[in-house]
N, C-alpha and C positions, 0 to 999 in steps of 0.2 A: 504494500500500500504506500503509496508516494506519497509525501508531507501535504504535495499542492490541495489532495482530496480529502484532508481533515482538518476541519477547524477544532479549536478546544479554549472549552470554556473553564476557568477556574472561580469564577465567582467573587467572592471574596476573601477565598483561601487560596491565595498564590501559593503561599510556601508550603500547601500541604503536599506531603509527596503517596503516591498511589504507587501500584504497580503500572500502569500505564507508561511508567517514566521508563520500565526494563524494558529494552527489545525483545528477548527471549519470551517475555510475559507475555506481549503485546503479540507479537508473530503469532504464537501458540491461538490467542483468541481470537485474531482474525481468521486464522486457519479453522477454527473453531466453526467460528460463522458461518463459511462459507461452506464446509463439512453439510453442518444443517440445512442450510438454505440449497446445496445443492440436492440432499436426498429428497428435497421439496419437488424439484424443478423449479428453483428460484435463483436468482443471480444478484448481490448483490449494482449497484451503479449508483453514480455521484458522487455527492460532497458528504463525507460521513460528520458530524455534531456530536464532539466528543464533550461528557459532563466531567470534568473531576472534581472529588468535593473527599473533606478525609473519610465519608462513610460510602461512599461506591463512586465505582466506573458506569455511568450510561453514554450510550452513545447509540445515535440517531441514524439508522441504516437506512438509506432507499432502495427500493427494492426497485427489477426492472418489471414494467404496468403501471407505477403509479404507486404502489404499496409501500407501506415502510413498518420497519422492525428497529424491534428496542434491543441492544446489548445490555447486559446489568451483569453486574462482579460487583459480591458483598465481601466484607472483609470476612476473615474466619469466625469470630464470635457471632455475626449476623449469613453465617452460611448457607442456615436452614432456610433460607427466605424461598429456594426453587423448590424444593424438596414439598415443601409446605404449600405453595403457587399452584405445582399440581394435585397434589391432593385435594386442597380448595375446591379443583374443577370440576373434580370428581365428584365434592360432598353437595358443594354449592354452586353448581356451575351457573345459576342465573342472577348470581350476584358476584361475578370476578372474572379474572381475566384465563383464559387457558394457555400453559406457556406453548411456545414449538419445541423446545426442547430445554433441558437440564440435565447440567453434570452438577450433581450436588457435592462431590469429593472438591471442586474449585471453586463451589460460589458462584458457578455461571448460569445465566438463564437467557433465554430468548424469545421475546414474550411480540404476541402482534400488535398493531396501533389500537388502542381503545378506543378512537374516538376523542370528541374533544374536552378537556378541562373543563372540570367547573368551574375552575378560577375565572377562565377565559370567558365564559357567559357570565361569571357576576362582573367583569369588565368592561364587557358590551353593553349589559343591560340592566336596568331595577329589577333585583328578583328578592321578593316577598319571602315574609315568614314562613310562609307554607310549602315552599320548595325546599326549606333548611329542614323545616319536619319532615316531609318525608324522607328524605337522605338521609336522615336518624333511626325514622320506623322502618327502612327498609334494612338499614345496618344492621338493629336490634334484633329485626326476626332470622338473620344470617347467625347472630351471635346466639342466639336460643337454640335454632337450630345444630350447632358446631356443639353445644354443650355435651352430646352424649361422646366428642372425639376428643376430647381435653388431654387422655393420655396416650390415643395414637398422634396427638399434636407434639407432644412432648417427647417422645419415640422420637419422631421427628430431627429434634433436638431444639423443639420452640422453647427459650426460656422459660422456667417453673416461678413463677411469682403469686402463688395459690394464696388466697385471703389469709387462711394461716399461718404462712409462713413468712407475711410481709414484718413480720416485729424481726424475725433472724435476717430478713433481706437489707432492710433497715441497719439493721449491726452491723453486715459486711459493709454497704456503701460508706457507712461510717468510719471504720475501722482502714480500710482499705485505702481510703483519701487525706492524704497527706494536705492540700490546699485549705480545709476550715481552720480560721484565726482561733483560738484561744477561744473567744467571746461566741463566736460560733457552733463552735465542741461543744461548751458549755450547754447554750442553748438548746441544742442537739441533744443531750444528755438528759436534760432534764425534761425536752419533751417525750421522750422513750416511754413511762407509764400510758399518759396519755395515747399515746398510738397503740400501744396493747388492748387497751379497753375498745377505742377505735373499731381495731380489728376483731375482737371478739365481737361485740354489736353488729358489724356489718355480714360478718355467718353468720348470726344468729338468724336472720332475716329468711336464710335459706336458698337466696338466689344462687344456684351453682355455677364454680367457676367455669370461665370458656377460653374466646378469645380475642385479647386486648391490643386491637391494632398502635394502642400508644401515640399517633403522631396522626389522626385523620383532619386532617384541614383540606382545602378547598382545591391543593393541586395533589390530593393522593386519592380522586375520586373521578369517573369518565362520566358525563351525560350521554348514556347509551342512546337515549330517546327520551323526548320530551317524559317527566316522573317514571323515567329510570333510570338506574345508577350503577355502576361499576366502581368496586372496591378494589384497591392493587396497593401496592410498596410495602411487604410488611415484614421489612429489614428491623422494624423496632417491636415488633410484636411479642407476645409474651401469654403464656396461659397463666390467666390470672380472673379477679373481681369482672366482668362483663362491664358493670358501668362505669372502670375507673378509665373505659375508652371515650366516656362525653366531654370531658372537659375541654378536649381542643376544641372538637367541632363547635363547640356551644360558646367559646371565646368569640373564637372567628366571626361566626354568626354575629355576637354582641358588636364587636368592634364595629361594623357594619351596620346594624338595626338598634342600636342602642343596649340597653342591661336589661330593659325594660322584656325583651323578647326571650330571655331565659327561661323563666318557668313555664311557657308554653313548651319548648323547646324539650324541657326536661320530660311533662308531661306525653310530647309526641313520643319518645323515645321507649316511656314505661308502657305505652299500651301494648306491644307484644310481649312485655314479660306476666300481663295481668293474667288473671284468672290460673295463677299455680298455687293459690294458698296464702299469696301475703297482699295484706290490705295497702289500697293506696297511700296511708300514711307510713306504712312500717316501707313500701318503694321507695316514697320520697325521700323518708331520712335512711336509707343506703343509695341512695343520689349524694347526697349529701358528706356523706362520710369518704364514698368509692373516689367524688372531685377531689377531697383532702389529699386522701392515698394517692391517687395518679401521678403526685408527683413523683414518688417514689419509681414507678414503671420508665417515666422519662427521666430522671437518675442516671436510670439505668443504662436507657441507650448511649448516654454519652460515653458511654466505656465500650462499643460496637463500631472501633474506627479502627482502620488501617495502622499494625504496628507500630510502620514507622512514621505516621501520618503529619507529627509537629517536630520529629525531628531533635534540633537543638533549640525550637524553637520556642517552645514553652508545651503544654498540653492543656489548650484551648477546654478539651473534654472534660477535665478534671474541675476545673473554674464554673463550667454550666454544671455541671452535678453535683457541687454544692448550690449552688443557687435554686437547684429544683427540690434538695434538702430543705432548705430553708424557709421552700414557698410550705411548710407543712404547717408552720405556725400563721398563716393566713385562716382565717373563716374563709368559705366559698359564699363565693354571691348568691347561689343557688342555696337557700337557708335550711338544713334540716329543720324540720319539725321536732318539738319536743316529743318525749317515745310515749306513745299512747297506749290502748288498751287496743285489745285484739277486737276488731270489727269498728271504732270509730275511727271516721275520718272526717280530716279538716274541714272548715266549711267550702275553701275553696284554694285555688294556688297561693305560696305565698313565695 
């Protein structure tokens, strides 16, 4: 592949380094590509759109017809993301992408065009509350659904971040992060109790775990068709709490439509987990609890980059994963309810 045919984007991590920089790395994938694309009867042609960022290689294949393919290479800790992609398609194939091919031993996947961003439509256009709800109720019935695969997800090798076991997950990120100041540790330390109880409360509820895309915002989603949706990227995913997946989309959304569109929001999202036994107020306050925790699953990803990814340059990842530590000692805008009695509920959203 001659230099002229690849442009490469680095974003705002210049100095992060990928394997994309080794030739040997890079030949191997292209040859890679074109392995697949040839058992297709497909070729690729053009200018190829290289992404590098420290958490994957994508790049932008055009196919000859017209068509174009996605390359994707996760680092080793976020490996399982092809492995997982296709069994997705299997489980849930009307809500994701089917790859063309994976080699899960390299972290490579080669997935087809989705279609276009939802970013790119709320760019274009005013889109309403009610389009962010259903992008939620249709997430939600995928993640109900995935519930009975929690530990063929894990088999997998999808991160274990099980409700239970977020007070031990919690200690590692702690333990293991050299960047909290003193004042920080502290703080950290002493909210520990608190996030035990946390987590006991929100199993108590019963919603079982599934799985937690971690990072769904507005460009990790395709408008397949007018009110429907394609779920994809799930480099940061995690079997874990189901609802500690709402907090991005549900920001997104606010930053956009104001705070004020939250509890709608929160409410679209529970109506496929209703009718298993727990009342709409014991839902809401594990809405409530799952936003606190989620920080902890986004923590997490910042330790899912390329080894050598900052280099001598500092480790960028380690700085964001304290700071998502941190957001624990926040209330969520989305307010639990205080814990009520089994069958009242609220008079209305709060």
């Amino acid at each position: 592949m001659h230099e002229a045919t690849v442009s490469v984007d680095r974003g705002q991590y210049h100095d992060a380094v990928t394997p994309w920089e080794q030739e040997a790395w890079r030949g191997a994938a292209v040859g890679w590509v074109a392995e697949v694309l040839a058992a297709r009867g497909l070729r690729a042609t053009g200018r190829w759109e290289v992404r590098l960022r420290p958490w994957s290689v994508l790049v932008r294949i055009p196919v000859r017809g017209g068509n174009t393919v996605w390359f994707k290479a996760n680092p080793p800790a976020s490996a399982f993301e092809g492995a997982l992609s296709a069994a997705l398609a299997r489980w849930v194939p009307e809500h994701v992408l089917e790859p063309l091919a994976v080699d899960a031993e390299r972290g490579w996947s080669l997935l087809p065009d989705g279609g276009e961003l939802f970013r790119n439509v709320l760019g274009r256009e005013a889109v309403g509350p009610g389009t962010w709800e259903e992008v939620l109720r249709q997430y939600a019935t995928m993640q109900r659904a995935l519930v009975p695969r929690a530990r063929e997800m894990e088999e997998l090798g999808v991160p274990g971040a099980r409700t239970a076991a977020l007070p031990d997950l919690f200690d590692r990120l702690v333990a293991e992060n050299t960047a909290p100041g003193s004042d920080e540790r502290r703080d950290l330390e002493q909210l520990r109790p608190r996030l035990v109880d946390w987590c006991a409360e929100l199993a108590a509820v019963g919603v079982a775990d599934s799985l937690d895309h971690s990072d769904l915002h507005d460009a990790q989603l395709f408008v397949r068709e007018p009110g429907r949706f394609t779920f994809f990227d799930w480099g940061d995913a995690a079997v874990s709490h189901p609802f500690c997946s709402l907090l991005v989309p549900a920001r997104r959304a606010s930053e956009r439509l104001g705070p004020e569109v939250l509890p709608r929001l929160r409410d679209a999202y529970l109506e496929p987990w209703t009718g298993a036994g727990s009342t709409a107020a014991e839902l809401r306050r594990a809405v409530g609890l799952a936003w606190r925790l989620s920080a902890l699953g986004r923590a997490c990803s910042w330790g899912r980059l390329f080894p050598a990814a900052y280099g001598t340059s500092g480790d960028t990842g380690a700085a964001e994963r304290v700071r998502w530590l941190m957001e624990l000692r926040n209330d969520p805008p989305v307010r639990a309810p205080a814990r009520s009695r089994r069958g009242v509920t609220p008079s209305g959203p709060r």
